[in-house]
C-alpha positions as CSV (number, residue, x, y, z in Angstrom):
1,X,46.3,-121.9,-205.3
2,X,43.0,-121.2,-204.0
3,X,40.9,-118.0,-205.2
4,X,41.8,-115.1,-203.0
5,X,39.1,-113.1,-200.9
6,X,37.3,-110.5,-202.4
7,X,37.9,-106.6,-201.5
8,X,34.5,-104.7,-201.4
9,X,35.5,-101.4,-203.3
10,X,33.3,-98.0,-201.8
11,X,31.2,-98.1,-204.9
12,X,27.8,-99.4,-205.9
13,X,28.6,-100.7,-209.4
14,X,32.3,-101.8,-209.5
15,X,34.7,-103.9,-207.1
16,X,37.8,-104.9,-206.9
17,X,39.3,-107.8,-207.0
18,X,42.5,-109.4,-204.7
19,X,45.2,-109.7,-207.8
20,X,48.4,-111.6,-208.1
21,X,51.1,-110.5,-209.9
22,X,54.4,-111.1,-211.7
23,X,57.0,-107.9,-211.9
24,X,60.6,-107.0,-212.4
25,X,62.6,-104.6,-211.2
26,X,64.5,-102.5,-213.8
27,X,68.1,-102.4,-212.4
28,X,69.3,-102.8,-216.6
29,X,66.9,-100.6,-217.7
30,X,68.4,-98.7,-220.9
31,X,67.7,-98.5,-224.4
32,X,70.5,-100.0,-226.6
33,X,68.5,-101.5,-229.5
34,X,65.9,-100.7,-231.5
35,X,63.1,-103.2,-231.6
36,X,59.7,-100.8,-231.5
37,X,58.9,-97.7,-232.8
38,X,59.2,-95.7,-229.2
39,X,63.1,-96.7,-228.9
40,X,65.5,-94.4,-229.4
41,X,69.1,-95.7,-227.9
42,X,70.5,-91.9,-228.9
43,X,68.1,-91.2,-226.9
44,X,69.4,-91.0,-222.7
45,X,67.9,-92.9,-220.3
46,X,67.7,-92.7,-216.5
47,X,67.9,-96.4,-215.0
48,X,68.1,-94.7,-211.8
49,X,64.6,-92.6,-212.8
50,X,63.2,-96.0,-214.3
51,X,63.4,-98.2,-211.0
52,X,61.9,-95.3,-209.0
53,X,58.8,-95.0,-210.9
54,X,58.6,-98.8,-211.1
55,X,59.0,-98.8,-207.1
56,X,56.0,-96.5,-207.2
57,X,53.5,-98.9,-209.4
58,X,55.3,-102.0,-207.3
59,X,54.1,-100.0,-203.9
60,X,50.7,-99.3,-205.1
61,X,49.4,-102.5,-205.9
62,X,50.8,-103.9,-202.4
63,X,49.0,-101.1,-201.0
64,X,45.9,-102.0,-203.1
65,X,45.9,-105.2,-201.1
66,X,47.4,-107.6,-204.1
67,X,50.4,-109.9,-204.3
68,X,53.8,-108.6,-206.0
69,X,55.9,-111.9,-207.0
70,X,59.3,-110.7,-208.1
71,X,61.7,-112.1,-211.1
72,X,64.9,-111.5,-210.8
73,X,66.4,-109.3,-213.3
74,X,68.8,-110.6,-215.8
75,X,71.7,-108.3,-217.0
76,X,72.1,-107.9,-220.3
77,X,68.2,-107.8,-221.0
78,X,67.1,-104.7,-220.2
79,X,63.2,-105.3,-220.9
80,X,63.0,-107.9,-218.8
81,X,60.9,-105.7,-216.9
82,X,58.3,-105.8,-218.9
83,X,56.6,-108.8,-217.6
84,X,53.6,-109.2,-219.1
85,X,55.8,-110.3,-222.3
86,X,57.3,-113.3,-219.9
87,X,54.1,-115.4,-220.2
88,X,50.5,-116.0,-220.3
89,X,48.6,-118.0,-217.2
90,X,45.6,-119.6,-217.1
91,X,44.3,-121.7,-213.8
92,X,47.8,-122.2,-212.7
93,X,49.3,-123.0,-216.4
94,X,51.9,-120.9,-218.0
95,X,52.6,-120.4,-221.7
96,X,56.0,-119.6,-221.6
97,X,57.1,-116.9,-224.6
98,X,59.1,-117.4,-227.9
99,X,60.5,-113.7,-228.6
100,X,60.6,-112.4,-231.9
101,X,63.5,-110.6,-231.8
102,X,66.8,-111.9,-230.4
103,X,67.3,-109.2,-228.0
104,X,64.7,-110.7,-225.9
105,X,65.1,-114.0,-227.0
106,X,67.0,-115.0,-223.6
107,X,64.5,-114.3,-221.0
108,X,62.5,-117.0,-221.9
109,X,64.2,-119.5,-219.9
110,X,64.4,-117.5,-217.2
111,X,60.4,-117.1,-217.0
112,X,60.1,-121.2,-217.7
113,X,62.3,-121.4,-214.7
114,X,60.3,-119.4,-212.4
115,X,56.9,-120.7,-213.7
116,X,58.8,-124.1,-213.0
117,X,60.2,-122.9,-209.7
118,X,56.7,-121.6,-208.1
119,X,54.4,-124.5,-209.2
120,X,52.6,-123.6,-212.4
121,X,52.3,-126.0,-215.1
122,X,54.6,-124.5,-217.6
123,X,54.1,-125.0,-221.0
124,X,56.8,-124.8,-223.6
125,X,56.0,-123.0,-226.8
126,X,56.4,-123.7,-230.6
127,X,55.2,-120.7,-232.0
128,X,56.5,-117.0,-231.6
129,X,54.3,-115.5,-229.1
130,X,54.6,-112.4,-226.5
131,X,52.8,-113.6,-223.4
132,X,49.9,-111.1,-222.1
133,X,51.6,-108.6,-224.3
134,X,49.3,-110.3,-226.7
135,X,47.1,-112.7,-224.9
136,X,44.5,-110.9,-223.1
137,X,41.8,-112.8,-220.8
138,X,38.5,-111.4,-220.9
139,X,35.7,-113.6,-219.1
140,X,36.6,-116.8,-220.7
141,X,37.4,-115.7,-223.7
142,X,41.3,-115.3,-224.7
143,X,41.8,-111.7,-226.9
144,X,44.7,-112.8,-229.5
145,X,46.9,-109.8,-231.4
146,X,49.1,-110.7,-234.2
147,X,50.5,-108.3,-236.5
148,X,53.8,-107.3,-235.6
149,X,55.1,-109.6,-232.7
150,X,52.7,-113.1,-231.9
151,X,51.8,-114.7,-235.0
152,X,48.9,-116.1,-236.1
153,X,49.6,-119.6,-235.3
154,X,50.0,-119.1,-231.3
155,X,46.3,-117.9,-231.3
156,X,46.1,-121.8,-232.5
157,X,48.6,-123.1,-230.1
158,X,47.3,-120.8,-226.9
159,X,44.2,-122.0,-227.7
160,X,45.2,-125.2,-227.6
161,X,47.3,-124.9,-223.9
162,X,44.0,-123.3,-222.3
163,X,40.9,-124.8,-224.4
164,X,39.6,-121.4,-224.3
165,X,37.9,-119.4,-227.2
166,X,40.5,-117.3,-229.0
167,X,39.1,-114.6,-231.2
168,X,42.1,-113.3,-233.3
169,X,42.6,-109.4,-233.9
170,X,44.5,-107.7,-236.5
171,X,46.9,-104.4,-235.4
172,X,48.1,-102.0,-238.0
173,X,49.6,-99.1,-236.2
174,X,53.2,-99.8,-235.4
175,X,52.9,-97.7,-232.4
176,X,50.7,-100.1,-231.0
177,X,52.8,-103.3,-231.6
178,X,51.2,-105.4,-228.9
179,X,48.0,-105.9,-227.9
180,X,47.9,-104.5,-223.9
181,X,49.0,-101.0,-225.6
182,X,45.5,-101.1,-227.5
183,X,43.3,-103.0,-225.1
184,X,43.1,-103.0,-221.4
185,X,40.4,-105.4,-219.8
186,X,38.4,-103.5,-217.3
187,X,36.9,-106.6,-215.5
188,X,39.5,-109.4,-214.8
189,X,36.7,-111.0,-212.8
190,X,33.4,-111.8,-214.8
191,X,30.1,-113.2,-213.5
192,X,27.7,-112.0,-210.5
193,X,28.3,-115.1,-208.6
194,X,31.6,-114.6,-208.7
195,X,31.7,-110.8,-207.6
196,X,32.3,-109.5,-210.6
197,X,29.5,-107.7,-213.6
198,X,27.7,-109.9,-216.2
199,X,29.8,-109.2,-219.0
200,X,33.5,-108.6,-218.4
201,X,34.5,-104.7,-220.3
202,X,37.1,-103.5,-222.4
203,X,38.2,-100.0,-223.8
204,X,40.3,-100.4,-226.6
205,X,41.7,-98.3,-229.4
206,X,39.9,-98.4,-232.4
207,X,42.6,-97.0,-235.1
208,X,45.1,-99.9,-233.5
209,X,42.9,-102.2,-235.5
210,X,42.0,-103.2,-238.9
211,X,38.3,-103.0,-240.2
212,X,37.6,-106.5,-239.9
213,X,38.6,-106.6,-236.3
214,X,36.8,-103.2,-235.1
215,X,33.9,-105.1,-236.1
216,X,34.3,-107.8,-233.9
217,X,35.3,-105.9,-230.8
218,X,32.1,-103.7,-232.0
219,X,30.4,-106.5,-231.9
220,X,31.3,-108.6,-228.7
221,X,31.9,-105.5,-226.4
222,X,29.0,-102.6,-227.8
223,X,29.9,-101.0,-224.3
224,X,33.5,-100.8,-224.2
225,X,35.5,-97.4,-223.8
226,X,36.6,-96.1,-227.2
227,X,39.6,-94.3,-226.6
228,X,41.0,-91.3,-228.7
229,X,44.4,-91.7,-230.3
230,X,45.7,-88.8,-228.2
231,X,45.1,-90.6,-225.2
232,X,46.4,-93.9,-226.7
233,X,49.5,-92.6,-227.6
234,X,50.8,-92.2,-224.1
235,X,50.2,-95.7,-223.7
236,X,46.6,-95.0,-221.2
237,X,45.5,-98.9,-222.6
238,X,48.3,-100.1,-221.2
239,X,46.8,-100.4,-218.2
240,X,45.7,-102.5,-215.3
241,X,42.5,-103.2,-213.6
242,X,41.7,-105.1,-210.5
243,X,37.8,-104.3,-211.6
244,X,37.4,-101.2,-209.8
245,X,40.8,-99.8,-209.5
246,X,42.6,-98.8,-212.7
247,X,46.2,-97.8,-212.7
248,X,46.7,-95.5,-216.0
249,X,49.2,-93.1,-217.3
250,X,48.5,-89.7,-215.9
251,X,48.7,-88.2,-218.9
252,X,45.4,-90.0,-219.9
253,X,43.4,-86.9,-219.4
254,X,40.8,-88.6,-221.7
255,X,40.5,-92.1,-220.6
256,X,40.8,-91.0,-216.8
257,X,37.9,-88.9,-217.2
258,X,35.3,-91.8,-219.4
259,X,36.6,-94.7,-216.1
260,X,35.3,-92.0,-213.9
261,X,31.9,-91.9,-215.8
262,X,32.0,-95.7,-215.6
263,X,32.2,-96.0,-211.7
264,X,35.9,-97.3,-212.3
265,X,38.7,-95.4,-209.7
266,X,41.5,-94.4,-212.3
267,X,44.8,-94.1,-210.3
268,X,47.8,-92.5,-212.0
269,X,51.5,-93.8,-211.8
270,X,54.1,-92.1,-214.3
271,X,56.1,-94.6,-216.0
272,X,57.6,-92.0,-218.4
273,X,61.1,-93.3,-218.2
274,X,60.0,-96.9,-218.8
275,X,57.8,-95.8,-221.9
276,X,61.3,-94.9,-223.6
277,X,61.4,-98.8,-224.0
278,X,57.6,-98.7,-225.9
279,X,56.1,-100.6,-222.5
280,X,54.0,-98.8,-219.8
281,X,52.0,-99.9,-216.2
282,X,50.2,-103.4,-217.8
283,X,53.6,-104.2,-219.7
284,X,55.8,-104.2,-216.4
285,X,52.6,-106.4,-214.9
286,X,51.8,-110.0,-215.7
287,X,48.8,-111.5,-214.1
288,X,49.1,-115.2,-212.8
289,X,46.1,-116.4,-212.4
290,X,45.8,-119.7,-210.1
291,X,43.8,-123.2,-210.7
292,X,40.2,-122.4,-208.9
């Protein structure tokens, strides 16, 4: 798994980086349970709606030059399409999940089988942890969110798996349950010799957060995008960023504009059906990063 080439981005300050990616399609999409506060199972859904607007994100990042890996889906588990909750990798090493809820609790062998299947040293886990739902890489520092799903003791354990720093963060708002719906990482690539800017960049949420961990992400990232609740509600964080391209909700009116200002591209892609299941772009995307 070598690093991929670099794609020059027409900008002067940002660039964008060749991505590799893990996605299902959502052929079970429905709502049937209640496990976050956005599901509604009286509510209808349109599995029909959900896989075209999921074909549309799938098509942009192959047009956007990266690599689309696919899982198959599994009937019976409907948010199996949000990937980013099926692991977390690290230099070819996967951290396969341990669900919270039952519901979900079955797709975890199905990821370790894939991870297995495709080469990455997988990783079996003790703790209850929600992949990249909660695990968020930013330079080489590993972004932890407990609260509501992951709990404090896989910040331990992932540190453990990667021998990375893990800084541990605290979210109270319900709405925001995991961690890519109240961060997104601007710049998966950090370093000049590398391509990408000194510091690796966030936005984030503040309100997600308790006091003592909006100090620390004041702190560590005094640049980072503070987004307003109205834009965070539609689920803008939930994002993803190749370092110059940023794929974002288009009802994000906020956030779109402040990446602008930044020298980022925003690109919108409606997953509106999808968001009926609490998960948006970065929750149907998990990155898998390869061994340099």
């Amino acid at each position: 798994m070598s690093t991929p080439e670099t794609i020059t981005a027409p900008s002067n300050t940002r660039t964008a980086h060749h991505r590799r990616y893990l996605m299902c399609r959502p052929e079970h999409f429905t709502v049937s349970y209640k496990i976050n506060p956005w599901m509604e199972p009286a509510r209808p859904t349109d599995t029909a709606n959900a896989v075209a607007q999921w074909q549309k994100l799938y098509d942009l990042y192959l047009e956007l030059g990266h690599e689309v890996e696919l899982i198959e889906p599994l009937a019976g588990y409907p948010d199996m399409v949000y990937t980013a909750n099926g692991g977390f990798v690290i230099d070819g090493r996967a951290y396969v999940p341990e669900f919270r809820f039952v519901e979900r609790q079955g797709e975890s062998p199905a990821f370790a089988e894939w991870f297995r299947a495709n080469g990455f040293d997988t990783v079996m886990p003790e703790e209850v942890n929600e992949g990249e739902g909660d695990f968020l890489l930013v330079g080489d520092t590993i972004l932890a969110g407990t609260g509501f799903r992951s709990t404090g003791d896989s910040h331990r354990e992932v540190g453990e798996v990667f021998g990375r720093e893990v800084v541990s963060l605290n979210l109270i708002d319900p709405r925001f349950y995991h961690l890519d719906t109240a961060i997104a990482v601007l710049d998966p690539v950090e370093g000049v010799a590398d391509g990408g800017p000194e510091r690796a960049n966030i936005a984030y949420l503040p309100g997600a957060f308790d006091e003592a961990s909006r100090a620390i992400l004041e702190e560590r990232y005094p640049d980072a995008i503070l987004v307003s609740d109205e834009d965070g509600s539609v689920f803008g964080l939930n994002s993803a960023s190749d370092g110059y391209n940023v794929i974002i909700s288009p009802r994000a009116k906020g956030f779109e504009a402040q990446l602008r200002e930044r020298g980022y591209n925003p690109i919108m892609v409606d997953l509106s059906e999808l968001l009926l299941g609490g998960g948006g772009i970065k929750c149907c995307t998990l990155e898998l990063r390869g061994a340099k």
